[in-house]
N, CA, C and O of each residue as an XYZ file, in Angstrom:
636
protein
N     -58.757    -42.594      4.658
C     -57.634    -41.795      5.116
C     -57.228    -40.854      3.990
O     -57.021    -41.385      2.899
N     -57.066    -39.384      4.105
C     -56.477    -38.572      3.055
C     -55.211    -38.293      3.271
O     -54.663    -38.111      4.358
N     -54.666    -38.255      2.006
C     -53.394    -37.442      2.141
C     -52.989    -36.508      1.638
O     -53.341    -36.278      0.481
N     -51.958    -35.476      2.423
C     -51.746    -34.379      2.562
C     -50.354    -34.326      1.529
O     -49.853    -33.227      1.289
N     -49.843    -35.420      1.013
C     -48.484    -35.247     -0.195
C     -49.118    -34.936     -1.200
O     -50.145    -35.443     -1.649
N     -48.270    -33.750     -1.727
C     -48.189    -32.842     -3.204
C     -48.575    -34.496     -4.192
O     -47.987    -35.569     -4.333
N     -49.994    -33.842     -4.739
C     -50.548    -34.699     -6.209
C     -50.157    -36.184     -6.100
O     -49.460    -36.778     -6.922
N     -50.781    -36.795     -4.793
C     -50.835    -38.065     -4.441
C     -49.648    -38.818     -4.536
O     -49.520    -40.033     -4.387
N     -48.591    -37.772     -4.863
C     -47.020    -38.702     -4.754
C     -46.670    -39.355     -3.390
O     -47.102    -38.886     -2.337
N     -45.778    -40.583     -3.447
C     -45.343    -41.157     -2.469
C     -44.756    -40.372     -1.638
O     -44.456    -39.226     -1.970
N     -44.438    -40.980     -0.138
C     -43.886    -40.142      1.318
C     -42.032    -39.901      0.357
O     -41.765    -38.751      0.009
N     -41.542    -40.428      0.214
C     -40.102    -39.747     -0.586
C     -40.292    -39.298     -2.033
O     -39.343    -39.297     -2.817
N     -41.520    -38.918     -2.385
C     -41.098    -38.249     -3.673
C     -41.660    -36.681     -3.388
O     -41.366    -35.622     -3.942
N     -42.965    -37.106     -1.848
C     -43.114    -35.753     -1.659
C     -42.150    -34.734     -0.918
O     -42.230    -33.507     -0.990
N     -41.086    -35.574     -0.085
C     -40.332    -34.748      0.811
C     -39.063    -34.413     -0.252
O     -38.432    -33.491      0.265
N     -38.428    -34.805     -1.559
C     -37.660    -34.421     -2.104
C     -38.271    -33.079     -2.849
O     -37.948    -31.897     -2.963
N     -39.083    -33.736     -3.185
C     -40.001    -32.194     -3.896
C     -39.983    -31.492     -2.712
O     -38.766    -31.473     -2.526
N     -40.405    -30.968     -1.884
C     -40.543    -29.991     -0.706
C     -39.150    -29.386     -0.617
O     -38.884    -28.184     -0.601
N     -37.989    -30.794     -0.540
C     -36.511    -30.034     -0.116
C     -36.232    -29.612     -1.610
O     -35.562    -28.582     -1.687
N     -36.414    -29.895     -2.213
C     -35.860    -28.612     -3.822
C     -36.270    -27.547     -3.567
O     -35.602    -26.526     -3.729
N     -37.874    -27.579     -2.957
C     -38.728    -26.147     -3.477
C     -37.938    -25.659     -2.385
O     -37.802    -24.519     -2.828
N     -37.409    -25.645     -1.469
C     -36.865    -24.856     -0.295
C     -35.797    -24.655     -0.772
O     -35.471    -23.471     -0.859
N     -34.856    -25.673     -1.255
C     -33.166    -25.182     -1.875
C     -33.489    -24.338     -2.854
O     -32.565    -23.692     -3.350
N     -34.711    -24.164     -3.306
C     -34.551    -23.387     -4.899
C     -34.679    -22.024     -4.042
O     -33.783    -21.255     -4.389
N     -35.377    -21.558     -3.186
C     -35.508    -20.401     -2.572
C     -34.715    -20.330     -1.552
O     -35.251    -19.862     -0.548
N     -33.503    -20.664     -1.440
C     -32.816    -20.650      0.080
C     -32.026    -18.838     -0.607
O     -32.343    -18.228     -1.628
N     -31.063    -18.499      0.368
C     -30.443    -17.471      0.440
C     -29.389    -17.884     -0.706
O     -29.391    -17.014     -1.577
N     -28.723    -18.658     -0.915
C     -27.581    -18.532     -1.399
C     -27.982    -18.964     -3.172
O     -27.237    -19.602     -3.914
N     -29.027    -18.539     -3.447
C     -29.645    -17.924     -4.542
C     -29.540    -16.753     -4.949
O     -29.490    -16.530     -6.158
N     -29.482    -15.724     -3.998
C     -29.474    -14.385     -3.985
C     -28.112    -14.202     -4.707
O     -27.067    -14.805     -4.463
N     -28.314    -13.342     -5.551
C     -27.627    -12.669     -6.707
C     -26.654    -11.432     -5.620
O     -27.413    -11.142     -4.695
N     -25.649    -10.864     -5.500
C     -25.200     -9.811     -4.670
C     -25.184     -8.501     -5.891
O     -24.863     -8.626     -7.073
N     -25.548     -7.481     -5.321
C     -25.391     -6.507     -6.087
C     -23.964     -5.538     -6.480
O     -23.485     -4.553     -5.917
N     -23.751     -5.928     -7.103
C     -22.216     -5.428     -7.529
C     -22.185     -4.361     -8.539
O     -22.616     -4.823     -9.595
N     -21.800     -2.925     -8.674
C     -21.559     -2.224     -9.843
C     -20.914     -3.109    -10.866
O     -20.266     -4.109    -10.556
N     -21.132     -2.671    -12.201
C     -20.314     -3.228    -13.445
C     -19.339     -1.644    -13.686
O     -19.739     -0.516    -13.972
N     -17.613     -2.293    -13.366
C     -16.964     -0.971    -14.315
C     -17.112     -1.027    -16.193
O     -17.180     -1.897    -17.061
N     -17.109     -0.063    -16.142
C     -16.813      0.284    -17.436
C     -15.384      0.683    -18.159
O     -14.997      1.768    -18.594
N     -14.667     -0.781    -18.113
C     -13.624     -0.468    -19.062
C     -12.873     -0.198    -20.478
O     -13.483     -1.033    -21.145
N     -12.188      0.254    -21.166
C     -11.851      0.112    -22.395
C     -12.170     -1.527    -23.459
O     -12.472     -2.701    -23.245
N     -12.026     -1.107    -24.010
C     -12.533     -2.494    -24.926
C     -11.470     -3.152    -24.554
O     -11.742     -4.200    -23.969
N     -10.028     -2.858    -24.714
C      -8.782     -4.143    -24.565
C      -8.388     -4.310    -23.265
O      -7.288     -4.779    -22.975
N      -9.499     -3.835    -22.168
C      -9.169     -3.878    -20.571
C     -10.943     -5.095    -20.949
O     -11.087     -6.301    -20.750
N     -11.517     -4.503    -21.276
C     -12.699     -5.399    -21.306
C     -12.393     -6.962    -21.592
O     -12.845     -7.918    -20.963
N     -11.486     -6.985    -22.731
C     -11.173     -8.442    -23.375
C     -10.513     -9.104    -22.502
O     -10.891    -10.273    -22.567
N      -9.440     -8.926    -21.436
C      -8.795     -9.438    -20.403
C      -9.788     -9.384    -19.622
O      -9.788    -10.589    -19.368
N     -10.671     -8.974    -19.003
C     -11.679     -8.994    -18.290
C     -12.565    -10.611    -18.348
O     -12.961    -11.386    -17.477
N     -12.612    -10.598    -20.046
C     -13.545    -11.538    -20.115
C     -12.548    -13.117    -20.534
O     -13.034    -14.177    -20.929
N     -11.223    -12.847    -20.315
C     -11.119    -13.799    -20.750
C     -10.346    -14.770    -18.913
O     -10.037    -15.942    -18.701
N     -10.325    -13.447    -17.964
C     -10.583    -13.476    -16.643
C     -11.665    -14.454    -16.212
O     -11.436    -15.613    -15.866
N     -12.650    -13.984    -16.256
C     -13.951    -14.475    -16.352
C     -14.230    -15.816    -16.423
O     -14.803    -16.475    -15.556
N     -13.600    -16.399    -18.004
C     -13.754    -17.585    -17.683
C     -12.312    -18.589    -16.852
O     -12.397    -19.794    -17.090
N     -11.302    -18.242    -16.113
C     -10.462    -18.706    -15.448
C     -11.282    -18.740    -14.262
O     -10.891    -19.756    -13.687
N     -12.219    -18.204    -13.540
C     -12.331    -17.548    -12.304
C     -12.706    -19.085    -11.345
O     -13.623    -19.745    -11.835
N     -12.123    -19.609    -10.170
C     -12.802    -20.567    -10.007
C     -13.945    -20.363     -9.208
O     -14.327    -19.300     -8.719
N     -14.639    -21.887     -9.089
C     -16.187    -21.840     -8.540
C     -16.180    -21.828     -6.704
O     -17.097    -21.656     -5.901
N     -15.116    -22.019     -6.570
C     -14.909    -21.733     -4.893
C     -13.837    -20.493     -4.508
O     -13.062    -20.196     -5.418
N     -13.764    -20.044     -3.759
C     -12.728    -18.710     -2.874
C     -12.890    -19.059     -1.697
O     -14.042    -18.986     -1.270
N     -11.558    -19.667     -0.562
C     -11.549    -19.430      0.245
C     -12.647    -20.295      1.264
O     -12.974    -20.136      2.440
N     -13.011    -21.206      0.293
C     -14.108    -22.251      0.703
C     -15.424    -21.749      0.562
O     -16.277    -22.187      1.334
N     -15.760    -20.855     -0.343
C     -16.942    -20.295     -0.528
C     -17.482    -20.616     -2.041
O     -16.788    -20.320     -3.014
N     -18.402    -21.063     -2.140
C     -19.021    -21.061     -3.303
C     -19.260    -19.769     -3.988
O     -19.433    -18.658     -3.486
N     -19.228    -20.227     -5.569
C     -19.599    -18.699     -6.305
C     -21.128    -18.745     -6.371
O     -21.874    -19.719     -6.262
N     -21.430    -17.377     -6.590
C     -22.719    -17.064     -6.445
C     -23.126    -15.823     -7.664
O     -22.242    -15.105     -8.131
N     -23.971    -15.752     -7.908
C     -24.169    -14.820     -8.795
C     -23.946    -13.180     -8.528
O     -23.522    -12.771     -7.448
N     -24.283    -12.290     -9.642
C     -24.253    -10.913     -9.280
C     -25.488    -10.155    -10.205
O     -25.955    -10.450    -11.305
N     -25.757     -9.192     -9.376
C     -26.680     -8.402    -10.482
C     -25.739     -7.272    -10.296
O     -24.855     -7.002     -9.484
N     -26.280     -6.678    -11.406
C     -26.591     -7.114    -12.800
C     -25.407     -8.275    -13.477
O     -24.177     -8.270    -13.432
N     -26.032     -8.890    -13.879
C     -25.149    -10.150    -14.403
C     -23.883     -9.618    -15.304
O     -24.114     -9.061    -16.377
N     -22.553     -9.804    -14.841
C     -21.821     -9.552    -16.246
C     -20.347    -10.221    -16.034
O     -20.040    -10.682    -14.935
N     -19.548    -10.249    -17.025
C     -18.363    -11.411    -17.572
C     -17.474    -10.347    -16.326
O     -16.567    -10.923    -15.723
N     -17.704     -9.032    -16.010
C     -16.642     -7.687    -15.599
C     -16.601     -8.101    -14.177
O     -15.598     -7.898    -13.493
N     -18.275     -9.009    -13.450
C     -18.263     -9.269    -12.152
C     -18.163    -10.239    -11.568
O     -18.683    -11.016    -12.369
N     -17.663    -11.267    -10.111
C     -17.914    -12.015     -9.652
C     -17.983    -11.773     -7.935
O     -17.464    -11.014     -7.117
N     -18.829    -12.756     -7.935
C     -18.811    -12.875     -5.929
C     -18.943    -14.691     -5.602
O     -19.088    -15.671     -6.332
N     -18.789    -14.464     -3.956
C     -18.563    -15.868     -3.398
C     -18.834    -15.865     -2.452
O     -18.158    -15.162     -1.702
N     -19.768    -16.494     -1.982
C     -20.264    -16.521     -0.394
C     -21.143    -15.678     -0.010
O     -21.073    -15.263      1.147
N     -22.130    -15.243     -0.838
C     -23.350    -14.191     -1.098
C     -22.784    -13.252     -0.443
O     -23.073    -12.900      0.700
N     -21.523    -12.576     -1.500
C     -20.647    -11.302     -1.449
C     -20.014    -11.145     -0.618
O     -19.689     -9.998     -0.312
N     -19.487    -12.465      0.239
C     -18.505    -12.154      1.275
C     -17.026    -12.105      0.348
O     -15.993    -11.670      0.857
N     -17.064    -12.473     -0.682
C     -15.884    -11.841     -1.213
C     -16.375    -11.511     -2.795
O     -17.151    -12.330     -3.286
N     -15.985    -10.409     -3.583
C     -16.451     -9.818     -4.682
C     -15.483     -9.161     -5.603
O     -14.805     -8.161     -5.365
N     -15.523     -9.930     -6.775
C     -14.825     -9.232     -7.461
C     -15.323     -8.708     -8.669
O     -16.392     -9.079     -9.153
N     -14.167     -7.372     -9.463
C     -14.541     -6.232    -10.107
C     -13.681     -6.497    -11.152
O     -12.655     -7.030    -10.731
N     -13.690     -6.332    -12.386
C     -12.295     -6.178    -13.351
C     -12.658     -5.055    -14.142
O     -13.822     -4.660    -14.209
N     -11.802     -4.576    -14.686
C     -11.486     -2.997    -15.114
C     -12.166     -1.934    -14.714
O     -12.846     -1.133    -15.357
N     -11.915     -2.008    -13.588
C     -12.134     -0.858    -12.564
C     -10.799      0.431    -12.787
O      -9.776      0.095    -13.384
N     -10.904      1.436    -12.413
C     -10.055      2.358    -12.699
C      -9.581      2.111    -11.704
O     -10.041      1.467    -10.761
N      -8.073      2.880    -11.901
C      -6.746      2.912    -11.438
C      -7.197      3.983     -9.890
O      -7.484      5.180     -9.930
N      -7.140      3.161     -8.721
C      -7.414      3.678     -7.663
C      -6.245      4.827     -7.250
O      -5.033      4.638     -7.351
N      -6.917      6.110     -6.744
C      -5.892      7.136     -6.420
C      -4.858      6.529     -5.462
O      -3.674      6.700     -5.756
N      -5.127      5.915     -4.474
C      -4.450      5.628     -3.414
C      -3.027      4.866     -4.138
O      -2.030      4.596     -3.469
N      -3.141      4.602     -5.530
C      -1.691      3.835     -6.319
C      -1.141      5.145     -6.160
O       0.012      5.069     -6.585
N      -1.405      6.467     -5.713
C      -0.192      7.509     -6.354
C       0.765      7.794     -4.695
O       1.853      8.310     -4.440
N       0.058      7.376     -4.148
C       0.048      7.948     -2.213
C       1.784      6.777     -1.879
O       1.591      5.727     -1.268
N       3.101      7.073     -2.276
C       4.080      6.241     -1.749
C       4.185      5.474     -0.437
O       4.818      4.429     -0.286
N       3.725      5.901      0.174
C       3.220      5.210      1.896
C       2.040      4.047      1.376
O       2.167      3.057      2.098
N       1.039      3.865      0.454
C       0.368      2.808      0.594
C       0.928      1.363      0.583
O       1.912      0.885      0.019
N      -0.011      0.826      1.382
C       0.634     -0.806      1.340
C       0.011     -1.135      0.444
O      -0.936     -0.584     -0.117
N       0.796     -2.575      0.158
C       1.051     -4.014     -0.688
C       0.813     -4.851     -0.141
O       1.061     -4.808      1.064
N       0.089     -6.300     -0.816
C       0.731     -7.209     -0.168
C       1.015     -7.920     -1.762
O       0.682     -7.422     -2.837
N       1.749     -9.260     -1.535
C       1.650     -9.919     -2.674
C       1.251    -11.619     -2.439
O       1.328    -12.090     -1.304
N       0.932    -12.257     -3.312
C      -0.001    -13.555     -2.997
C       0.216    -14.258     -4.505
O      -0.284    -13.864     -5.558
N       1.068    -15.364     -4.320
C       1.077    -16.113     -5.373
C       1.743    -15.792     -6.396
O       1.936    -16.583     -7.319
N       2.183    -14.603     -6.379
C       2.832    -13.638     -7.254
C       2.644    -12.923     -7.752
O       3.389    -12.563     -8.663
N       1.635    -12.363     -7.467
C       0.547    -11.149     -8.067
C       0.429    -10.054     -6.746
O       0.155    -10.443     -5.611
N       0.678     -8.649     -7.089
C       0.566     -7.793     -6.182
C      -0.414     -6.960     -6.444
O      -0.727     -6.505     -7.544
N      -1.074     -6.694     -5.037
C      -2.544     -6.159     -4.414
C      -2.318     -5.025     -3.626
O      -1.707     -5.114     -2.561
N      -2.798     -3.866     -4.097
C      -3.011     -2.482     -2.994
C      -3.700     -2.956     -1.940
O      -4.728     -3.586     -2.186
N      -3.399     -2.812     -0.918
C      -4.426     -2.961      0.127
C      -4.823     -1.877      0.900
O      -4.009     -1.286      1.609
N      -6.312     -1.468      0.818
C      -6.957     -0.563      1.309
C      -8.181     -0.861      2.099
O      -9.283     -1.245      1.706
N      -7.549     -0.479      3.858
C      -8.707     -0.548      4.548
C      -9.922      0.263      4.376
O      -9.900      1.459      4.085
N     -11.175     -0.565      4.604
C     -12.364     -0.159      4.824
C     -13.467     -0.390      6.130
O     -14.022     -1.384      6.600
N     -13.474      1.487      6.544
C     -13.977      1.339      7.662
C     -15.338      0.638      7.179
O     -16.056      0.645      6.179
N     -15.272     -0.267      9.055
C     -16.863     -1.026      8.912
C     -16.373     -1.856      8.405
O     -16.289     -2.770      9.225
N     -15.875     -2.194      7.304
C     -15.926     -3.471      6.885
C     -14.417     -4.060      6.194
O     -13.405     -3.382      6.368
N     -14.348     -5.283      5.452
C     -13.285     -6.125      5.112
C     -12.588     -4.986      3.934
O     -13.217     -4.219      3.204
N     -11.412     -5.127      4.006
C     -10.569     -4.786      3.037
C     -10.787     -4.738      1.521
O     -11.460     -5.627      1.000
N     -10.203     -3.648      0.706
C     -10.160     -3.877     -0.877
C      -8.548     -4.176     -1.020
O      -7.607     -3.862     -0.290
N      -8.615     -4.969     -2.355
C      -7.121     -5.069     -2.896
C      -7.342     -4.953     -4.621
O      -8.284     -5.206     -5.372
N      -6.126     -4.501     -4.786
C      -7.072     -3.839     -6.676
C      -5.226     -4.523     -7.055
O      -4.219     -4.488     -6.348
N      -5.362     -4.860     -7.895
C      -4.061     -5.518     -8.506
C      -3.021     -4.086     -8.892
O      -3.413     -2.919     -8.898
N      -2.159     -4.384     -9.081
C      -1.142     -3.504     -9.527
C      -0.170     -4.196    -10.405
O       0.277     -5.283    -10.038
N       0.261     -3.581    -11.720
C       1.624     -3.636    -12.587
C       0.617     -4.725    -13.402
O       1.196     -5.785    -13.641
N      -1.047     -4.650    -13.962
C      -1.551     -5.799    -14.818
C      -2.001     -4.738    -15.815
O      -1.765     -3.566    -15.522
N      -2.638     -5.021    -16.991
C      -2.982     -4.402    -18.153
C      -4.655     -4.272    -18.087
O      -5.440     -3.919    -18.968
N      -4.890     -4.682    -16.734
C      -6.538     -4.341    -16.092
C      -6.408     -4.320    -14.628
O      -5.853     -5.203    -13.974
N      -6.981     -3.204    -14.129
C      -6.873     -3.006    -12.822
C      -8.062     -4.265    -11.774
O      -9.233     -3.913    -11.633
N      -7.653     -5.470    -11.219
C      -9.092     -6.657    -10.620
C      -9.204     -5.997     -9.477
O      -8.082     -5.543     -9.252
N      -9.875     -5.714     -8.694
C     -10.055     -5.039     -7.331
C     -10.952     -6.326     -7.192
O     -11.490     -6.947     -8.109
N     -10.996     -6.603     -5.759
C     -11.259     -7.555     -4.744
C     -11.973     -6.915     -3.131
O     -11.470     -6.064     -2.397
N     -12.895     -7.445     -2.998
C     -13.177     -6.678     -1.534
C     -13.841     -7.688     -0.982
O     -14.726     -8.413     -1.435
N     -13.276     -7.647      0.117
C     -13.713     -8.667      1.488
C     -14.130     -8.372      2.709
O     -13.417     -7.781      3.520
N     -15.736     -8.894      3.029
C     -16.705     -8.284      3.932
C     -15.721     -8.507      5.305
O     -14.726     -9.202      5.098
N     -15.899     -7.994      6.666
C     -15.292     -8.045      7.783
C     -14.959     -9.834      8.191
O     -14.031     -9.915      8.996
N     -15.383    -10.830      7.892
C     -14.557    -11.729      7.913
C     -13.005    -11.869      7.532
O     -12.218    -12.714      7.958
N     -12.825    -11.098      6.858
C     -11.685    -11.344      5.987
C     -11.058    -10.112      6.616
O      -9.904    -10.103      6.188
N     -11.195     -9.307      7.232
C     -10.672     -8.037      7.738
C      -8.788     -8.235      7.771
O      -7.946     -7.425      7.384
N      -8.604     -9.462      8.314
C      -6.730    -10.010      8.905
C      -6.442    -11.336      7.822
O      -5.627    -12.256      7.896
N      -7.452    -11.014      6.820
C      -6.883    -12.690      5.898
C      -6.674    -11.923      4.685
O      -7.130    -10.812      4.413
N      -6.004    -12.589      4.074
C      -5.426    -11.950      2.417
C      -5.653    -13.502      1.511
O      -5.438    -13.511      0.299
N      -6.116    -14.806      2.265
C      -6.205    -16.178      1.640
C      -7.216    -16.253      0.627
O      -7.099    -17.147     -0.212
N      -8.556    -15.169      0.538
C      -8.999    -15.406     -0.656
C      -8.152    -14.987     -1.945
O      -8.467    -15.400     -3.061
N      -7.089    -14.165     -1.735
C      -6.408    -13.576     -2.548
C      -5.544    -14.938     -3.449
O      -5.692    -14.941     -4.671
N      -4.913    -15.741     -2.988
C      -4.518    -16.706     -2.873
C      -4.802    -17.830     -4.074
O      -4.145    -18.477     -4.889
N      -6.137    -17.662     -3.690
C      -7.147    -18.618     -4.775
C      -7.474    -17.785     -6.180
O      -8.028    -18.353     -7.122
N      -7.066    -16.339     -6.232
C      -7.579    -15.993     -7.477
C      -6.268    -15.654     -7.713
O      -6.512    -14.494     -8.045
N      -4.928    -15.744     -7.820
C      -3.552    -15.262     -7.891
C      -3.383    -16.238     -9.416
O      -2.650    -15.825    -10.315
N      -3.904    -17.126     -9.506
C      -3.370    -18.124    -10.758
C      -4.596    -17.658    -11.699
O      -4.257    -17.644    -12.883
N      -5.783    -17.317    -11.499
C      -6.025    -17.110    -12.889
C      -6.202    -15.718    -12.505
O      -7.371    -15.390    -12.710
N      -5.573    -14.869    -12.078
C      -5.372    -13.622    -12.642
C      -4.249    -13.505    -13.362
O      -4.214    -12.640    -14.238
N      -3.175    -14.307    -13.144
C      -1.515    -14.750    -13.483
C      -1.675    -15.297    -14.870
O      -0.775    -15.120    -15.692
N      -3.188    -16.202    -15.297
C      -3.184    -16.496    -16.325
C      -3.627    -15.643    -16.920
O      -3.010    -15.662    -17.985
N      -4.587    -14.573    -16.950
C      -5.530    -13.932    -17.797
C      -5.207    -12.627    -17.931
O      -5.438    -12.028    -18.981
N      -4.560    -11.973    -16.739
C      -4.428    -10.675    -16.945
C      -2.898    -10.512    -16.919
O      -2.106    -10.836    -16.034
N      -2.634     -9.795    -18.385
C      -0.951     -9.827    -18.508
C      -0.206     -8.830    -17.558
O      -0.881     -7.941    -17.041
N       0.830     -8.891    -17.349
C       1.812     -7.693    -16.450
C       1.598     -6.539    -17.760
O       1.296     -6.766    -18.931
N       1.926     -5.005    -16.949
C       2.070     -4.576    -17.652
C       3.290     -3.515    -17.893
O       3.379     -2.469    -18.536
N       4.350     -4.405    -16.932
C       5.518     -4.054    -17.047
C       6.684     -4.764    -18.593
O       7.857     -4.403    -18.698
């Protein structure tokens, strides 16, 4: 009788090996492609010290990587939610009619995007975090929620 298990390993050492090699290539491997802003060095340093507050879930989504890899980017839920730090100061802060919302105690421009989920870019911090959420999130502001404490920790007011 021959067998067909990877290098004569036993029936459970070949099917764990098989389910890695498949988790190692599943989707939620995939890196999301995110621009890196380019901020000032002392918008950079809040950036990175952002970075490491950021938690490993949003909204019940796992974090996930970004390309190009950097401390400036994060995503969650293979980019169903994505975030940016020192991004420039969005025009729409000058427009008096734009909305707000606020979450946790931290206040967010909110700017619809046709086609898809909303941006929210912080306001009154010493680094502008912009946030954008694919059409799931179109009527939710709850990932906001989950990043309100370590933006509260990391990025100072800059009132």
């Amino acid at each position: 009788m021959s067998s067909h298990r990877p290098f004569g390993l036993p029936a459970s050492a070949a099917a764990a090996l098989l389910l890695l090699a498949a988790t190692g290539c599943s989707a939620s491997d995939a890196k999301a492609s995110v621009p890196v802003p380019g901020p000032p060095a002392a918008e950079a340093a809040v950036c990175r010290a952002l970075a490491k507050e950021l938690p490993g879930t949003v909204a019940g989504l796992a974090r996930t990587g970004t390309e190009p890899e950097s401390e400036l980017t994060a995503a969650w839920g293979d980019a169903a939610i994505v975030l940016r730090c020192g991004v420039s100061r969005p025009e729409k802060m000058n427009d008096p009619q734009a909305q707000g919302v606020e979450a946790n105690g931290v206040n967010w421009l909110f700017e619809p995007r046709a086609g898809d989920g909303p941006r929210f870019t912080t306001t009154y911090r010493k680094a502008y975090v912009e946030v954008t959420l694919d059409a799931r999130y179109a009527h939710d502001v709850g990932p906001l929620a989950d990043l309100a404490e370590p933006v509260s920790k990391a990025v100072p007011p800059s009132l």
